[in-house]
Structure formats: structure tokens, C-alpha cells
N, C-alpha and C positions, 0 to 999 in steps of 0.2 A: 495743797491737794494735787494730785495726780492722778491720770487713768492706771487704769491695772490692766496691764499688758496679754494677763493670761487670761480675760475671761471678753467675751463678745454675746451683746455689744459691748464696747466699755462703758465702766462706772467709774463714779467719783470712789474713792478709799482711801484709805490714810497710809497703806504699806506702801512702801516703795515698789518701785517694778524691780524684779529677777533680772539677772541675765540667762536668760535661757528663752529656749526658744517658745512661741504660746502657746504649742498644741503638746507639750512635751514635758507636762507637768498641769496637775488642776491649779484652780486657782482659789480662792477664797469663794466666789460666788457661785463655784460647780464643779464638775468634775471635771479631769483633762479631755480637751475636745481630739475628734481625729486630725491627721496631720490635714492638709488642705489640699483635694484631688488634682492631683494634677491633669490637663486634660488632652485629649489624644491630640496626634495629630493627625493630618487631613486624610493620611492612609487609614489612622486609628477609626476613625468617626465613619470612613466609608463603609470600614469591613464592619461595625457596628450594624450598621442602616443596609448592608445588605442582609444581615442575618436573620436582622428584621422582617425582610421583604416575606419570607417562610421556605418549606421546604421543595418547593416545587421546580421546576428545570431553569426555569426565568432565576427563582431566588438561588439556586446552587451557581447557575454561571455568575450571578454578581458578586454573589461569595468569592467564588474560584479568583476573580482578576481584582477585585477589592483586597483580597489578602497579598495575591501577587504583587500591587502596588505596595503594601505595607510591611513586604519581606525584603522589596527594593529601598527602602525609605526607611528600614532600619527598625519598624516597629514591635515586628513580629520575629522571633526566635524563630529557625529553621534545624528538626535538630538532621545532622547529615545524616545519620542512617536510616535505613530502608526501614518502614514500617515493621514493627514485628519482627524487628530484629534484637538478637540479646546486648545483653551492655558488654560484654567481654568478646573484644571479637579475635577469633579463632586462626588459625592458620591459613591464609588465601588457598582456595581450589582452583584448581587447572581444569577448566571445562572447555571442553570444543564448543565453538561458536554455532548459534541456530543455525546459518548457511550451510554449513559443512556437513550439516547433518539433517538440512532441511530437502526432501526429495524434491519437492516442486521447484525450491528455488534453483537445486542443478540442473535440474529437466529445461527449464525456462530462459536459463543462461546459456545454456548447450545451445538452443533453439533460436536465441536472438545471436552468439555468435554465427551459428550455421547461413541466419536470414544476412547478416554483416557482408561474409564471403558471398552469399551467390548474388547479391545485390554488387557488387563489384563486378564480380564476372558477368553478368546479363546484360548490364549499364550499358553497353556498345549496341546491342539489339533494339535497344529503346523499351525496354522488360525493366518491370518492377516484380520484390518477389511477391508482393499480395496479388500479383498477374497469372503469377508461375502457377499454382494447383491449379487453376483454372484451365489454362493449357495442358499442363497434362492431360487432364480429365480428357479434352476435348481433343486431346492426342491420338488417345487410348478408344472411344468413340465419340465420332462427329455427331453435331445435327441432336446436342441434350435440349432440352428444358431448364428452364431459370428453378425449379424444381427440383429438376435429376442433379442439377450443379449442386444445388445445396447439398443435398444428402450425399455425395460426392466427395465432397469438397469440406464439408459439416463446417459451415457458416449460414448464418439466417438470413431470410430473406431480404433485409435490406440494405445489408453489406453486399449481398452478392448484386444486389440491380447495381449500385453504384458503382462498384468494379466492372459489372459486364458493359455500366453508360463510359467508363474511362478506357476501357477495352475498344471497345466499339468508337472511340473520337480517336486512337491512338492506330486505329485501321488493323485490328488484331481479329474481330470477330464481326459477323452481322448478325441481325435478327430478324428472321420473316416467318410470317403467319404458319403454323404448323395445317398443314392439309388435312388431315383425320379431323381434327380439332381447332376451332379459328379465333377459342378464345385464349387460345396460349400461340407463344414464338418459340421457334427451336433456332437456337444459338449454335451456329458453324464458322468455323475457321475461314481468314482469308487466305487467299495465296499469299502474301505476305509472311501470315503465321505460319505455313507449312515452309515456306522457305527458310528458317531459322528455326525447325523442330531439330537441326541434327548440334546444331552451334547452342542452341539451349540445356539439351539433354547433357551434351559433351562438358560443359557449365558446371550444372549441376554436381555429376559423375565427378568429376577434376574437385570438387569442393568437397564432397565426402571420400577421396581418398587423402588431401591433405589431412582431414579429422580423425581420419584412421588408422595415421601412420605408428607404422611400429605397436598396434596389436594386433594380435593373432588372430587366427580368422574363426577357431572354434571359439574363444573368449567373445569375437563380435555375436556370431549366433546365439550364444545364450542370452548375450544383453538384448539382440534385438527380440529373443523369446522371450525375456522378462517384461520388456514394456509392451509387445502383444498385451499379456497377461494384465497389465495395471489399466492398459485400455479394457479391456473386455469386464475387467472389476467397477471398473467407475461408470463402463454401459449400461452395467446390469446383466451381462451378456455371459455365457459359462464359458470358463475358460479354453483355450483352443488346445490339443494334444502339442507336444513338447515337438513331435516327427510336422506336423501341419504349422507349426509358429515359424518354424526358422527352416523349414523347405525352402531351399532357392532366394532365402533372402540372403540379397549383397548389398554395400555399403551405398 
């Protein structure tokens, strides 16, 4: 007597055993069983037990790095193309890149180049540029409000106290009790800061004609008309006449 290979549990029988394998053929006492599961591994069993967890923020994140694990570890099939993409892929397109055609992101790099350069040039004065709007302001008139600076200057309240505390430690500005009113201070200039109002401006000036160089100067008024305009649209503000945008505006 001999077990019979094909059927589980074994039994006693009098056939001889196959050679074939047990799940891959029935046997006398049943029919062919399934092959025998094979079972995940530790990535497999994770991304299981998170899917488990259900569908809420907790269970999508352990999904998300469960699978992650089991796409590193070989488990899980990743197929390359983009979701919702066709099976025949097509001629590659030549598209310009978001930046190139993203407004903000020129606007923004123009803006932190510009801060690059005058932050070089002011560096000898003992000027930082988140210093500079400040000065102007207080260029233009002495003796504002932490208030008047803001709307000025259009930074919030308390970016501007900590500039005007770093101003103020750095001997640029003081602050005392305003007379009309004693529960505010009006912020004025020191002698210090008027004595490098001509070496700061000069600064400035010298840093927007490098930026400038080699365009025209009606080409600059338009563009400094245009972003007029993109300010006054994202104020909420109606836009300014084309003759009042770029009057007298220089680089």
C-alpha cells in the first residue's frame, strides 16, 4: 500500500502515485484541488492590512507607503505610463515648460534677482533689502505710524514691528509716543539714515539700470503699464488710464 499523492489528506489506495504534480490533476478520492497559495510577502501582507484599515485619510496614507514598500520589494507591478494614458504611444509633443509661461513664476524670479543685486550693493551701508521699502517710505515722509508703514509698504503687521525692532537695534529709526495720540509711536529716521539716503537711492537706481540694459525705454513703459494694471486687478482696484500708469515712470 501506498499514500496517493493526489488527494489531501492522504489515504491508503492501491494505485500507485503519478508523477505529476498534486494539485494538477484529480485524484481517485476528489477532484483536482487549487494549486497551493502562495503567500505574500512582507510588502504583499502590508499593502493587504492597509486596505483593510478602510477608506479614510489614515487608511489612504498606509495604503499609499504600503504599496510604495511592495513596488520597491518587487511585489506589485508598476505600469510606466501615466494614468489614462493610451496603449499606443504617439509622437512626443514639444511643449514649453510651466515657468516659461508661468506669470508669477517670472514676476518672482525678476523680483528675487532685483532683491540679489541691491542686497550687494546696500551691504556696505549696513542695509538689508527687507530694510529698504521701509526707508523709502520714510524718505518720502518722515514721522509715519507702524500703520501708515504697513499700508505703505503692504506688509502685515508683524513683519513690520520686527523690521521696524531690527531697524531700530541697527540705529536706522526711532520710535516715540506720537503727541495727538499716546497710544501709538511715530517712527523717524536717524541722522544716520539720512546720511546714506543719497548712497542707498544711488544703489537702488545703479541696480535697475543694470536690469534694463539694452531695452527701450517706450518698451519699458508699457511693461511698467502692464503690471500697474495686474496690481490694480488682483486689488480689486479699476484699472489706472494707460497716460497716469507710466507718466514719469523710470526704471
Amino acid at each position: 500500500m501506498v499514500l496517493c499523492i493526489a488527494c489531501y489528506p492522504p489515504r491508503r489506495t492501491c494505485h500507485d502515485p503519478i508523477d505529476i504534480p498534486s494539485h494538477a490533476a484529480p485524484g481517485p478520492h476528489g477532484p483536482a484541488r487549487r494549486p497551493p497559495r502562495r503567500r505574500g510577502t512582507r510588502g504583499g501582507v502590508r499593502l493587504r492590512r492597509a486596505r483593510a484599515v478602510g477608506h479614510g485619510p489614515r487608511g489612504r496614507a498606509l495604503a499609499r507607503a504600503a504599496r510604495a514598500r511592495a513596488v520597491r520589494a518587487g511585489v506589485v507591478a508598476v505600469d510606466p505610463r501615466p494614468p489614462g494614458s493610451a496603449t499606443t504611444r504617439g509622437p512626443a509633443v514639444t511643449r514649453p515648460t510651466f515657468r516659461a509661461e508661468s506669470l508669477g513664476y517670472r514676476v518672482n524670479d525678476l523680483a528675487r534677482l532685483l532683491a540679489h543685486a541691491l542686497r550687494d550693493r546696500i551691504a556696505p551701508f549696513g542695509v538689508v533689502p527687507g530694510q529698504f521699502p521701509q526707508l523709502l517710505a520714510l524718505y518720502e515722509e518722515d514721522g509715519l505710524t507702524q500703520a501708515e508703514l504697513c499700508r505703505r509698504v503692504r506688509v502685515e503687521q508683524p513683519t513690520m514691528a520686527n523690521t521696524l525692532s531690527r531697524m531700530e537695534r541697527d540705529g536706522l529709526v526711532t520710535r516715540a509716543p506720537d503727541p495727538a495720540d499716546g497710544r501709538r509711536s511715530l517712527v523717524h529716521l536717524t541722522v544716520r539714515a539720512r546720511m546714506i539716503e543719497d548712497d542707498l537711492v544711488s544703489a537702488a537706481s545703479s541696480v535697475n539700470v543694470d536690469a534694463t540694459r539694452g531695452v527701450e525705454q517706450e518698451r519699458l513703459s508699457t511693461f511698467m503699464a502692464v503690471l500697474a494694471e495686474l496690481v490694480d486687478n488682483l486689488e480689486g482696484r479699476p484699472a489706472a488710464s494707460p497716460s497716469v500708469a507710466d507718466g514719469g515712470s523710470t526704471p
